[in-house]
N, C-alpha and C positions, 0 to 999 in steps of 0.2 A: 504494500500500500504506500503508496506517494506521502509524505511528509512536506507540511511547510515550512520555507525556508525565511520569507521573513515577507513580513505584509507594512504597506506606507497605505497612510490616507491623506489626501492633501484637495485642497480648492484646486478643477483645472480652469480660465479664465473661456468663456465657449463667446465665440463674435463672427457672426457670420452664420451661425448654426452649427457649429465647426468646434475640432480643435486636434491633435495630433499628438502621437507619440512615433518620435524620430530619433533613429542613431546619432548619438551624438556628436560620434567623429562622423560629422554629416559633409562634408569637404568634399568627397566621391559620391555622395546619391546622383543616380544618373534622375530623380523626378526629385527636386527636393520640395519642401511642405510651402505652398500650398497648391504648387500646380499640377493640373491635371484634377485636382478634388473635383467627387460628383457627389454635385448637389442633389439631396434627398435620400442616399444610399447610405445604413446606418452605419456599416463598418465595411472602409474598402484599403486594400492594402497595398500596396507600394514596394521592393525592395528597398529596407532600412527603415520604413515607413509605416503608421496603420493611421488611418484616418478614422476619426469617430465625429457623426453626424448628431445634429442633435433637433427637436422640433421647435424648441426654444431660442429665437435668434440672439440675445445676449444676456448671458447671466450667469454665476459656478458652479460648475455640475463638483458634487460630490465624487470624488473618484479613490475609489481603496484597491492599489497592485497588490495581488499576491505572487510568489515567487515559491512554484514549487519546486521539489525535486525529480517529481514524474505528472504523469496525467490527474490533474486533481479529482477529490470524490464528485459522483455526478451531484449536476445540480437540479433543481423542476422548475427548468426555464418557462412550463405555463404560468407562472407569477409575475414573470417581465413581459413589458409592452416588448420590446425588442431583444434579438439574441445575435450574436455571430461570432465567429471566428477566424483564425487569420494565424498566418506562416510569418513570422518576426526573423528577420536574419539581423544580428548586430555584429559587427568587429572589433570594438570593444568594452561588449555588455554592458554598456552606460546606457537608458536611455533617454531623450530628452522631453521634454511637455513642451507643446508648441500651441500659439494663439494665432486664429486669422489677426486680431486685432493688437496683438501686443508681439509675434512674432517669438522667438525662444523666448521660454521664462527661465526664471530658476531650478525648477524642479527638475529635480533628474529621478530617474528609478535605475538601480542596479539590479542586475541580472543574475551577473557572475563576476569574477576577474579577468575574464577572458572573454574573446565573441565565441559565435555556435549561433546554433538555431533553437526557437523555443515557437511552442504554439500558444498562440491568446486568445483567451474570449472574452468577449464583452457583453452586458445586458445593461 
């Protein structure tokens, strides 16, 4: 059974409907945040990239990363209006919180020490 490895809850800033979580060493994204985003689409991903839509066009979505060690326990996504999931590639497990309106913020979420590939989902 999968073990959690460490959970962050933080304000993400949403402007535009929008907000982003992007590799940090973002310098080589061949799409970096915000182009290409599709509006109305609730979670669309990007290499180094995941975009998360929102209905609400500006306000702080509550956002809690967990960081497992395998496939977390299932959840009963019929609770959430929305669900999806998404292939996260990072190269150096940093990742960044991005605002259409504010552009990187501060928040980072770590992954690992290292890049690899992890799978996310979102509700």
């Amino acid at each position: 059974m999968a073990e959690l490895i460490r959970r962050l809850r933080f304000g993400a800033d949403v402007g535009y409907h929008s907000f982003c979580l992007q590799e940090s060493d973002d310098a080589d994204l061949p799409v970096p945040f915000p182009d290409d985003s599709v509006f109305g689409q609730f979670l669309t991903s990007f290499p180094g990239r995941v975009d998360i839509f929102s209905a609400a066009h500006t306000h702080t979505a509550a956002v809690t990363a967990e960081v497992w060690d395998g496939r977390p326990p299932e959840e009963d996504w019929a609770r959430w209006d929305e669900h999806g999931e998404a292939e996260f590639v990072s190269t150096s497990g940093e990742v960044a919180v991005w605002s259409m309106s504010l552009g990187r913020t501060d928040q980072t979420v770590t992954l690992s020490d290292k890049g690899g590939t992890w799978q996310g989902q979102a509700t």
